[in-house]
C-alpha positions in Angstrom: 15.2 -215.3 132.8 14.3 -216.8 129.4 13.5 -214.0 126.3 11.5 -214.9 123.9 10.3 -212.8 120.7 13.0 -210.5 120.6 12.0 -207.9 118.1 7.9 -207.9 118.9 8.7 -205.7 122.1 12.3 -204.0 120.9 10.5 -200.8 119.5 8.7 -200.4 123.5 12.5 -200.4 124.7 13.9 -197.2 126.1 17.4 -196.2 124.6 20.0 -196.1 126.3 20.5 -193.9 129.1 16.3 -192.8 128.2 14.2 -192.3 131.0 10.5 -192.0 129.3 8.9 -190.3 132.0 12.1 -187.9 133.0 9.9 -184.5 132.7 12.8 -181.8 131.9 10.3 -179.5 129.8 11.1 -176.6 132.2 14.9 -176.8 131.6 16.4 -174.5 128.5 18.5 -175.8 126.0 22.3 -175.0 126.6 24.1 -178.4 126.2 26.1 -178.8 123.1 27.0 -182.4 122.5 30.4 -182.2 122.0 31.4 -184.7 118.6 34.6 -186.5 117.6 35.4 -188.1 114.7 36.4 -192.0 115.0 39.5 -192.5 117.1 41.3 -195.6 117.5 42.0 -194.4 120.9 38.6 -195.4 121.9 39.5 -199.3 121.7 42.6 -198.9 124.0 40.5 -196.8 126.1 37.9 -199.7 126.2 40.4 -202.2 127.4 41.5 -200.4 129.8 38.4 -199.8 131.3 37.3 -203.2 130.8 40.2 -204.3 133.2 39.4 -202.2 135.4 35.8 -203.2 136.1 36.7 -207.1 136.1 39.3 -205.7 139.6 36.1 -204.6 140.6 33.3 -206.8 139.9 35.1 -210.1 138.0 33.3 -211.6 141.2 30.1 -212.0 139.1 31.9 -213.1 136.2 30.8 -210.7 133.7 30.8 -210.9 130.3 31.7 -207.0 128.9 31.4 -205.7 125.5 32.2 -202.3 123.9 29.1 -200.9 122.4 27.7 -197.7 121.0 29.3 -195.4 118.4 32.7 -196.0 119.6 32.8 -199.3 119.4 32.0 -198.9 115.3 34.9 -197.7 113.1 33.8 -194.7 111.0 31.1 -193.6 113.1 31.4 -190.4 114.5 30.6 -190.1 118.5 30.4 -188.3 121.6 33.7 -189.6 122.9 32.4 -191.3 125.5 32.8 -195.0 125.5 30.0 -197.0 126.5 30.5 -200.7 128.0 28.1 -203.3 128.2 28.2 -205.4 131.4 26.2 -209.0 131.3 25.9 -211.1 134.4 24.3 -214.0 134.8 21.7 -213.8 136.8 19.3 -210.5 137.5 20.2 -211.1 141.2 23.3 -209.9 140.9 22.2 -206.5 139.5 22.7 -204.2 143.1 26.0 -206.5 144.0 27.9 -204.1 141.5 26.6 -201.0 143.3 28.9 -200.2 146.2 31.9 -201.5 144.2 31.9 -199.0 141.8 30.9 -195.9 143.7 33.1 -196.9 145.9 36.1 -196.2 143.0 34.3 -193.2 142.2 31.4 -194.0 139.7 28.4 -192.3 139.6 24.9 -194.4 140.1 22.2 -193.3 138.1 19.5 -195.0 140.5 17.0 -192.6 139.4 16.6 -194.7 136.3 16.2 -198.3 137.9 11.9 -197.6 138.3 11.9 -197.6 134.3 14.8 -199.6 133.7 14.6 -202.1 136.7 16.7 -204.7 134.5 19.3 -202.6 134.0 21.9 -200.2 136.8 23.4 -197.6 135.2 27.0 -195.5 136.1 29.1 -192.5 134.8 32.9 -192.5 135.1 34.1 -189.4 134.8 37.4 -188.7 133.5 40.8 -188.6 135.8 41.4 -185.1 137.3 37.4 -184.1 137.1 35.7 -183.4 140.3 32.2 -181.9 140.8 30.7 -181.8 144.5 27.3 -180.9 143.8 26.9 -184.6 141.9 26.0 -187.2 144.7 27.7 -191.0 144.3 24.0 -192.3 143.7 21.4 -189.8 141.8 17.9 -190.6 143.0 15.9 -187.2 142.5 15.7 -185.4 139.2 17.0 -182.5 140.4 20.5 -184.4 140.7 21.1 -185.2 137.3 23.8 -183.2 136.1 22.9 -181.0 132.8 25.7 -178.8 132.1 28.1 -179.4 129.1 30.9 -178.9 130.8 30.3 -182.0 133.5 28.8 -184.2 130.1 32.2 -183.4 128.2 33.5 -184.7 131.0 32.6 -188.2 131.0 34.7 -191.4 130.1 32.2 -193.8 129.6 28.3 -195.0 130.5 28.3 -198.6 131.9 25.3 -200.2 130.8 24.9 -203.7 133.3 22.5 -206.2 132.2 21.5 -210.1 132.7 23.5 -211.8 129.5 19.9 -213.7 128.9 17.7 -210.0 128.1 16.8 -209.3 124.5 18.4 -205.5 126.1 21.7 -207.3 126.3 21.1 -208.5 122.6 19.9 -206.0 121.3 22.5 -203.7 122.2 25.3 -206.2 120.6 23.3 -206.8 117.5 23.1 -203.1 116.7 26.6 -202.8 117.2 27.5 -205.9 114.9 25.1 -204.8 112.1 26.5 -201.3 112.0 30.0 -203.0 111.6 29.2 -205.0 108.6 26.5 -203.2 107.1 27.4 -199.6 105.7 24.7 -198.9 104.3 23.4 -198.2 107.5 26.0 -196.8 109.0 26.6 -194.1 107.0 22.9 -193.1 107.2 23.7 -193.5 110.8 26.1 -190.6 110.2 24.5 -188.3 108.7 22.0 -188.4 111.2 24.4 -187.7 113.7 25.8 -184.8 111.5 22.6 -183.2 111.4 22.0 -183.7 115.4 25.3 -182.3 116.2 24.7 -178.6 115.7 21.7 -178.3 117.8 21.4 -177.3 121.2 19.8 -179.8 124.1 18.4 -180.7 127.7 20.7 -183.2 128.2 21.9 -185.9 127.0 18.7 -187.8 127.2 17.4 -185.6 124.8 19.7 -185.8 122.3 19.6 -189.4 122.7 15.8 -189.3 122.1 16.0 -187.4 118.9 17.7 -190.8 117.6 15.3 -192.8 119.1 13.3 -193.8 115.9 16.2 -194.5 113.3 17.6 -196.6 116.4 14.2 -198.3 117.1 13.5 -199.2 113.1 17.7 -200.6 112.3 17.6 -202.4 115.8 14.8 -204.3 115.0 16.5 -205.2 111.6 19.8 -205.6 113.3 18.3 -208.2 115.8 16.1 -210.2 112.9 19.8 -210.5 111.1 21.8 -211.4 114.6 19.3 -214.1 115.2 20.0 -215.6 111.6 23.5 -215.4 112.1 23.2 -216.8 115.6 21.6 -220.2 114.4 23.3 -223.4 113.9 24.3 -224.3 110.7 22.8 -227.5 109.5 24.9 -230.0 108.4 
């Protein structure tokens, strides 16, 4: 699957975790997101869940990268880490289902009709158990909404084809906030202003960042490209 014009379409993208059409008007807002400030503990954390997922799926050979807020030192963040999973070939997508909800990972499948290049999962952390969330969430009615079961989670794993524009733009956004702070500390305040208010879920939340996200990932993929070229010599 070859990409082409990367940043024409990145403002049409979802963010992630977004469903568009998820209608969760009826639902009152309770959740507080629960914020951290930037812990190095997040890194070790990462590596320990990237070794973990290559016991389960390094059959695919995946490429996995630490994204999101955590993955940005300074930034604020839900601590929850989100991982980026790039396989080779789209196909592969549903061979990393019964894997991982077989070691206890929750499948979002209810976001694959949107999202159909992308599966979705929720680890929660050791010692948390909930027996009303199914293994795979098809029906809106499953997705869990209390703040309690979100302050629960480890990490989101985002798994992608290493050849999307999702995949880059994800990593781009990430590497821009890294050397650009500028940007990142607008970034933050955002997030400072965000963090008192009540939501949904965490879609929601995620969706009140949607445009600053939408207008710096656009940038952030423009400047990735330019730093991806070959130098002439």
């Amino acid at each position: 699957m070859n990409e082409t014009n990367l940043t024409t379409e990145i403002k049409a993208e979802p963010n992630i975790g977004v469903r568009s059409n998820y209608n969760r008007e009826t639902r009152a807002k309770e959740m507080k997101i629960k914020f951290e400030e930037y812990n190095t503990e997040w890194t070790t954390e990462f590596d320990q869940l990237k070794a973990e997922l290559l016991k389960l799926i390094g059959f695919l050979n995946p490429k996995i990268e630490h994204i999101g807020s955590t993955s940005v030192e300074g930034l604020s963040a839900k601590p929850i880490i989100d991982i980026l999973v790039g396989l080779k070939s789209e196909n592969d997508l549903d061979k990393t289902v019964k894997p991982l909800i077989d070691y206890g990972y929750i499948h979002y499948d209810i976001y694959n009709e949107d999202m159909p290049y992308r599966r979705f999962f929720v680890k929660h952390k050791m010692g948390y158990t909930n027996p009303s969330i199914p293994r795979v969430i098809i029906k809106a009615d499953q997705v869990p909404t209390s703040t309690e079961e979100h302050n629960n989670r480890l990490a989101h794993i985002h798994i992608l084809p290493i050849d999307s524009k999702h995949w880059t733009r994800h990593v781009a956004f990430r590497d821009y906030l890294r050397e650009n702070s500028k940007i990142k500390n607008e970034y933050q305040r955002l997030k400072e202003e965000l963090k008192s208010k009540e939501w949904r879920d965490g879609n929601e939340y995620n969706e009140a960042k949607d445009k600053f996200i939408k207008e710096e990932e656009q940038k952030a993929v423009n400047w990735y490209n330019n730093k991806m070229k070959p130098t002439e010599k």
